[in-house]
C-alpha positions in Angstrom: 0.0 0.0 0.0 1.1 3.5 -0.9 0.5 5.9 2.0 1.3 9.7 2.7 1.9 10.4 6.5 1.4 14.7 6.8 2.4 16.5 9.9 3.9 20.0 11.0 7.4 18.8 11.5 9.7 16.0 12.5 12.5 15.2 15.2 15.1 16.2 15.6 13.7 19.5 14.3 10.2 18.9 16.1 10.2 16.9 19.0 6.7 17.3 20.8 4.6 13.8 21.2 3.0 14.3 17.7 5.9 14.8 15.4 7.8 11.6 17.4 4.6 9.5 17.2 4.0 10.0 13.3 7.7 9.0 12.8 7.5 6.1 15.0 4.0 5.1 12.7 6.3 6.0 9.5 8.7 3.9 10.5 6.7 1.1 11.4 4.7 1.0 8.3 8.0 0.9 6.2 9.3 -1.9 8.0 6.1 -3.9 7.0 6.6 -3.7 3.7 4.0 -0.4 2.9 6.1 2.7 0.3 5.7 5.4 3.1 6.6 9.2 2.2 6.0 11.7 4.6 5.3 15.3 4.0 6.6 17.8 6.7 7.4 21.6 7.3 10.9 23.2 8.2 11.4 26.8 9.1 15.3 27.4 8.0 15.7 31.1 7.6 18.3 30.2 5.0 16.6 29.0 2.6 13.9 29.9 -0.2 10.3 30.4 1.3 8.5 27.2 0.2 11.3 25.5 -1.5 11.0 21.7 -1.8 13.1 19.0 -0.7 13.1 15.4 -1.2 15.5 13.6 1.9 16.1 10.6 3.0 15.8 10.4 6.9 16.7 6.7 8.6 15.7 5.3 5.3 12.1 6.7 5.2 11.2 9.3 2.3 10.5 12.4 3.4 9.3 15.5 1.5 9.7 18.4 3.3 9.0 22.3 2.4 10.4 25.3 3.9 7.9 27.8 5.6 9.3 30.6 8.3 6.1 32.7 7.8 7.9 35.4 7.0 5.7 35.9 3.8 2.5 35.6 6.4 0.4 38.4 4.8 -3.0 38.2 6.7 -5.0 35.7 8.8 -6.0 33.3 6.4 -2.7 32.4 4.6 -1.7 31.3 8.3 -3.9 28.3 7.9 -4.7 28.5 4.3 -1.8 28.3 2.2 -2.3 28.0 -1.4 1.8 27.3 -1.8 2.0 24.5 1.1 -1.0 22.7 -0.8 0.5 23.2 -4.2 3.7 21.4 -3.1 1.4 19.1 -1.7 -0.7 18.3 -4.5 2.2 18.0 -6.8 3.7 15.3 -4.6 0.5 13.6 -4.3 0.6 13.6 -8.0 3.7 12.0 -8.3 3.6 9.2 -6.0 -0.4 8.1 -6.2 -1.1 7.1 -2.6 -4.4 4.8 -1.7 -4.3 6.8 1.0 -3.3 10.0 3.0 -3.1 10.1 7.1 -3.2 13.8 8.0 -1.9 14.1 11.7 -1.3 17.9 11.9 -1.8 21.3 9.4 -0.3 24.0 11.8 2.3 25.9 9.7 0.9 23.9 6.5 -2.3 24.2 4.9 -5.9 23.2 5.7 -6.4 22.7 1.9 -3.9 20.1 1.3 -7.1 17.9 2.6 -8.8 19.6 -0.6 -5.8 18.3 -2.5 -6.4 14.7 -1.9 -10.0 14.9 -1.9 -10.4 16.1 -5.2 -8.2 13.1 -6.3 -10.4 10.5 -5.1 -8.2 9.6 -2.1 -9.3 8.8 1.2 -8.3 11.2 4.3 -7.6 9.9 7.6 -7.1 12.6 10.2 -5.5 11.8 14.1 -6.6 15.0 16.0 -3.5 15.0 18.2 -4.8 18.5 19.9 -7.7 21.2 18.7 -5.8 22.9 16.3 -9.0 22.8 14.0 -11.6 24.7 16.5 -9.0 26.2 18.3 -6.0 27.9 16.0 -4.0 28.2 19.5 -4.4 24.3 19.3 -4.9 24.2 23.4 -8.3 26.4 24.5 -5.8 28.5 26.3 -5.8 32.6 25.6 -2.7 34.8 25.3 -2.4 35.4 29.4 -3.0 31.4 30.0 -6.4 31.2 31.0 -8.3 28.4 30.1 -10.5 29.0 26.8 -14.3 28.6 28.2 -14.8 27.1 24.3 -15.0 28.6 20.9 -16.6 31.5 20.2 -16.3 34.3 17.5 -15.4 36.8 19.6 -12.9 35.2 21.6 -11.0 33.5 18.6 -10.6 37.3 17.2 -9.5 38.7 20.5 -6.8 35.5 20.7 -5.7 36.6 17.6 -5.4 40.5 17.4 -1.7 40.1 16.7 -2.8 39.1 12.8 -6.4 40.7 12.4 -6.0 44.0 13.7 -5.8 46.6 11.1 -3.4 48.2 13.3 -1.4 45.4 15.3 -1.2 43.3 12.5 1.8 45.3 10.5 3.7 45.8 13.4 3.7 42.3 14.4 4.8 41.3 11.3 7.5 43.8 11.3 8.6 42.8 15.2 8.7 39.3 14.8 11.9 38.6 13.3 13.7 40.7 15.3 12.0 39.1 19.0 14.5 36.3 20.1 13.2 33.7 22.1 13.2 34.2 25.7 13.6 38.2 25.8 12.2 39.8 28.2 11.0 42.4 25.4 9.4 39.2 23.5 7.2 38.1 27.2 6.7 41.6 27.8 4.5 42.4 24.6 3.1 38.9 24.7 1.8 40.0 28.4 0.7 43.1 27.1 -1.4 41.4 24.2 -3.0 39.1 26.7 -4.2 42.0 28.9 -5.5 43.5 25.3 -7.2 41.1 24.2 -8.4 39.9 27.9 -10.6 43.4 28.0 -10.8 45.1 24.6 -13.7 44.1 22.2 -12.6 43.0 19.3 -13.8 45.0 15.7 -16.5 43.4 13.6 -13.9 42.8 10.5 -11.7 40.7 12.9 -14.8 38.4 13.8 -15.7 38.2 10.3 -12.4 36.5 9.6 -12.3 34.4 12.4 -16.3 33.4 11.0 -15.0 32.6 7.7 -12.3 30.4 9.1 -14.6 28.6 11.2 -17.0 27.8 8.2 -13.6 26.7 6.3 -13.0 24.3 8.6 -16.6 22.7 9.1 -16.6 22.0 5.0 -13.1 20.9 5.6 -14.2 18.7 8.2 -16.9 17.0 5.9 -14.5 15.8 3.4 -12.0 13.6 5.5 -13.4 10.4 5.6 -12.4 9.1 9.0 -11.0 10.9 12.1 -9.2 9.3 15.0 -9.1 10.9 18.5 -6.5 9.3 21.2 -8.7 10.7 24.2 -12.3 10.4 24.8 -12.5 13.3 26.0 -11.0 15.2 22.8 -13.4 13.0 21.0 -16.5 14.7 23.1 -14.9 18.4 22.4 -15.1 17.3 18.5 -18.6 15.6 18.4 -20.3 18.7 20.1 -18.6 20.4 17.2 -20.8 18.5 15.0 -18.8 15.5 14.1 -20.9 12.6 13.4 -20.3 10.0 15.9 -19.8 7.4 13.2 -16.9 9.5 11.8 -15.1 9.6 14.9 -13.5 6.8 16.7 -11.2 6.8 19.4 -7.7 5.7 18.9 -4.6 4.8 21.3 -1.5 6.0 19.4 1.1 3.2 19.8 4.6 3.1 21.2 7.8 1.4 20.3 8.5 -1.2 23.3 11.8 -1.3 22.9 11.5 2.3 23.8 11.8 1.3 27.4 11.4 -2.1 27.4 15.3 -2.5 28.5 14.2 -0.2 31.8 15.4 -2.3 35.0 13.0 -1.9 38.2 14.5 -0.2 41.0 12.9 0.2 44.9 13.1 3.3 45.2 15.0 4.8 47.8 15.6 7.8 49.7 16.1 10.5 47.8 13.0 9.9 45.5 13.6 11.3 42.1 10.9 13.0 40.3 10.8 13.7 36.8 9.3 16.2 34.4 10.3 15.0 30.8 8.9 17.2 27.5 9.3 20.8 25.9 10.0 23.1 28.7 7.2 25.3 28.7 4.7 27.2 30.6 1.8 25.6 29.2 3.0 22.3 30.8 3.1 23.7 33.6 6.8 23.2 34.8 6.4 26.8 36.4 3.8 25.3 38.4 6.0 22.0 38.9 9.0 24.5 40.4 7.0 26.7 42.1 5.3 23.0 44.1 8.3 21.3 44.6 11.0 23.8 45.8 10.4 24.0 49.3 10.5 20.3 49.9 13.3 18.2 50.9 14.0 14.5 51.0 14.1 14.2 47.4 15.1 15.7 44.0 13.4 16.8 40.8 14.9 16.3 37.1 13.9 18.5 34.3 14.8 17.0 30.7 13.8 19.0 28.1 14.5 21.8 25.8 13.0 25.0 26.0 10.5 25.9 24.3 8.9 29.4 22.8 4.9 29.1 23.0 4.0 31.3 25.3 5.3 33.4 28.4 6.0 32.6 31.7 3.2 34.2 34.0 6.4 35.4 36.0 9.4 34.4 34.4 11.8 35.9 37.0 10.7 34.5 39.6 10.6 31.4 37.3 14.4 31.4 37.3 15.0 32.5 40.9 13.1 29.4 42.2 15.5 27.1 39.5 18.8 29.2 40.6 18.0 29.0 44.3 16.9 25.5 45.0 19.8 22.7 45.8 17.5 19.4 44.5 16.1 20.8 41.0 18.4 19.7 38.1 18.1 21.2 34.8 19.0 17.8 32.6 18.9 19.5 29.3 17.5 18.4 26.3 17.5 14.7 25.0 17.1 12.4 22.1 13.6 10.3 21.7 16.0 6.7 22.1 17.0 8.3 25.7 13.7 7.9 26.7 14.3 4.6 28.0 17.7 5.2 29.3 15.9 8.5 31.6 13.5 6.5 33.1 15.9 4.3 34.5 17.1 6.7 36.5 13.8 8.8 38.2 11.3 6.7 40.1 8.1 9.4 39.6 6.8 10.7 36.2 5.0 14.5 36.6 2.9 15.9 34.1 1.9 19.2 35.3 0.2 20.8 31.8 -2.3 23.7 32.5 -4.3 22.7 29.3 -6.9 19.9 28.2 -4.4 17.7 26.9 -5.1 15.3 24.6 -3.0 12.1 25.2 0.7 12.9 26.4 2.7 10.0 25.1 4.8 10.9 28.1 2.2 9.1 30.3 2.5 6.0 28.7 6.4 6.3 28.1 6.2 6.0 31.9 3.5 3.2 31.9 6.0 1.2 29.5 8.5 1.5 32.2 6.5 0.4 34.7 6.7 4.5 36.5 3.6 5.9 38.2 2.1 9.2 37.2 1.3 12.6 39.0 -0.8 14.9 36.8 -2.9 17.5 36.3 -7.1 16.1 36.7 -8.7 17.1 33.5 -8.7 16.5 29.5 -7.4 13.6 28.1 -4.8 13.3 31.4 -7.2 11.7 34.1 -8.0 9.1 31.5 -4.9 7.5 31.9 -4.0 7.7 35.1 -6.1 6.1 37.9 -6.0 8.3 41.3 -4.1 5.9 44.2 -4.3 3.1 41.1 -0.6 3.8 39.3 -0.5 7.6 39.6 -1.8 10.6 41.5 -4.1 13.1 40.6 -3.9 16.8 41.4 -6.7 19.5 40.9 -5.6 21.7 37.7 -3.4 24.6 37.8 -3.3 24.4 41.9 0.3 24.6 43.5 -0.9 23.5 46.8 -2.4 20.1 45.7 0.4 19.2 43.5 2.9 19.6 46.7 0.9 17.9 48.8 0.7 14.7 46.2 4.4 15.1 45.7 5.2 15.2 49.5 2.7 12.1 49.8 5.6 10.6 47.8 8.1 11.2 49.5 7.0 10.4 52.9 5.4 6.9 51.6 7.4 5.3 49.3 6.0 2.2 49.7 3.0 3.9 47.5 5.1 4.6 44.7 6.0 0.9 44.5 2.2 0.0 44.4 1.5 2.6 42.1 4.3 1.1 40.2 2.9 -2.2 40.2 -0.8 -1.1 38.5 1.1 0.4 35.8 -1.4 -0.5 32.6 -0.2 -2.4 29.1 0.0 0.3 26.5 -0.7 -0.1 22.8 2.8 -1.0 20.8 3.8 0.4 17.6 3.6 -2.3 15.6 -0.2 -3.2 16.7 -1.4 0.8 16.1 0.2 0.4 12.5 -1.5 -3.3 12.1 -4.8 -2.1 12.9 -4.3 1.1 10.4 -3.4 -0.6 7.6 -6.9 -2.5 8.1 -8.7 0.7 8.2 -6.8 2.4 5.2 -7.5 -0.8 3.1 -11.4 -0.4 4.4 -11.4 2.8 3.1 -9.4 2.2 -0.3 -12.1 -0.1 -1.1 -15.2 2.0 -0.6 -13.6 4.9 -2.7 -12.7 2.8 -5.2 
């Protein structure tokens, strides 16, 4: 079988839990036999905007096309790219797929689903987060506050930055000039989130943001199946108005030999806690820092790069609490194989995100290695991790109840070795890509 894989980037360029899970699927389905080629974005600043590449990567084919967004002229080319989906139709011209898994758009086009479509090929789509009703991709707005849902309104106040008459040429003037991490940079991203937290937003900015939104519900009709790795992603999607036979729910797999080589330790005193991802305030390590400094008796780990989506609520003191505290480590960034190889070495797996995530492979990572949970009790999170079953549970967002789950930790480590023990069996690689290639045949033959 023929089959185009399409997501927004791919490690070790992009290395959140989508990008890593759509190469471990690419990968998979190449070693069973299937002609994979999977189409991807870079940003090199070096290189023409939207020039096309044809690369080789682990012995998978990978197209890949060049977009830095510095020819972003208005709100709709930032989700409607008529050059992305002409790369994207000529490749799918060249190499005639039965069919084309979308996993992500963001920094691509919407209308590359149009692209296949109008060939006659069937679209699968994994909705990894809610990039589609939600161009933020996370129901947060600019100063971190959860989204209530999608309205109008508060999709044009979220994104002043590129529909206000006014803000709009500035920003794009700005941007290339605002290095990640400058205090400059979170200052005028705090000063748009108290904009758009209290200004109304003008009637042509809502009229974009309503002509997006009826973009993607015809969008939506044309892929032919969706897959949703949480049930509660799958609900957010349904009361969009996704029929319910349209959308299924899906466990993305995982490698086992991913952490299958992990060796079980009892843990002993000092426990070691681990916060493993993009380093980011929407995950909440702020919030991680902020719980565990003034505890003793055990020691927090930090792997990850940093990353540049949105601001830390208070940055400064953000660093202080990192500078001044003797057991937080800053472990640095890793490759995906070190997965394994980490979790040897940390007895406690935290997920502290502030958003309705969707299905942190993170969690299951852990799982695999037979490593209890502490997250945050909402979205897709709570689904996978039992409270006192092999995790612990912490109300969103709330400081005091993570410390007091991570203190419970410490001062019973006989819990995290039961915790440990309930660990669940989590989907493998090869088994996800099994089951896919069933469904992609399923659908080859009713198009056909």
């Amino acid at each position: 079988m023929r089959i185009v894989q399409v997501v927004q980037g791919l490690p070790p360029d992009s290395v959140g839990g989508t990008e890593t899970y759509v190469w471990y699927l690419s990968r998979e389905l190449a070693r069973c036999g299937h002609e994979v080629r999977v189409f991807a974005r870079v940003a090199n600043p070096h290189k023409e905007e939207y020039e096309v590449e044809e690369v080789w990567m682990d012995g998978l084919a990978v197209t890949r096309i060049n977009n830095t967004l510095r020819d972003l002229d208005g709100f709709p080319r930032s989700y409607a790219n008529p050059d992305v989906a002409g790369a994207f139709g000529a490749l799918l011209d060249a190499f005639a797929p039965d069919v084309v898994h979308f996993h992500h758009l963001m920094y691509l086009s919407t209308t590359c689903i149009h692209e296949a479509t109008r060939r006659n090929i069937p679209v699968v789509m994994t909705l990894h987060d809610y990039w589609l009703i939600c161009q933020r991709g996370r129901f947060l707005t600019p100063d971190l506050s959860l989204c209530p849902g999608q309205t109008d309104e508060g999709c044009a106040r979220c994104f002043a930055h590129l529909l206000h008459r006014g803000f709009a040429p500035v920003y794009r003037r700005l941007k290339p000039f605002l290095r990640v991490g400058t205090r400059l940079r979170d200052g005028l991203r705090r000063l748009h989130g108290r904009y758009t937290a209290h200004r109304p937003p003008p009637s042509y900015a809502v009229q974009q943001i309503q002509q997006r939104m009826a973009h993607i519900r015809d969008l939506c009709q044309q892929v032919t199946l969706f897959l949703a790795p949480s049930q509660f992603l799958r609900q957010q999607f349904l009361a969009f108005g996704i029929p319910p036979h349209k959308i299924l729910f899906w466990e993305c797999g995982l490698p086992q030999y991913a952490t299958a080589a992990v060796e079980q330790k009892v843990p002993r005193p000092p426990l070691v806690f681990a916060y493993i991802g993009m380093v980011d305030a929407v995950k909440g390590v702020h919030l991680l820092v902020e719980a565990f400094a003034p505890l003793t008796g055990a020691e927090l780990r930090i792997y990850g790069r940093e990353a540049d989506y949105a601001p830390y609520p208070n940055r400064g003191r953000f660093l202080a609490l990192l500078r001044s505290s003797p057991h937080i480590r800053l472990m640095g960034p890793y490759e995906n194989h070190e997965v394994g190889r980490i979790l040897t070495e940390v007895d406690v797996v935290v997920v502290p995100s502030i958003w309705y995530e969707n299905a942190p492979l993170v969690i299951r990572e852990a799982f695999l290695a037979r490593k209890p949970v502490i997250t945050a009790a909402f979205g897709g999170m709570q689904e996978w991790v039992q409270d006192g079953v092999n995790g612990l549970l912490f109300a969103p967002r709330d400081v005091e109840d993570l410390r007091r789950q991570l203190q419970r930790c410490i001062a019973e480590p006989e819990l995290v070795q039961r915790l440990a023990a309930h660990c669940p069996s989590v989907k493998s690689i090869a088994e996800d890509a099994r089951e896919l290639i069933a469904r992609y045949a399923a659908l080859r033959e009713n198009c056909s």
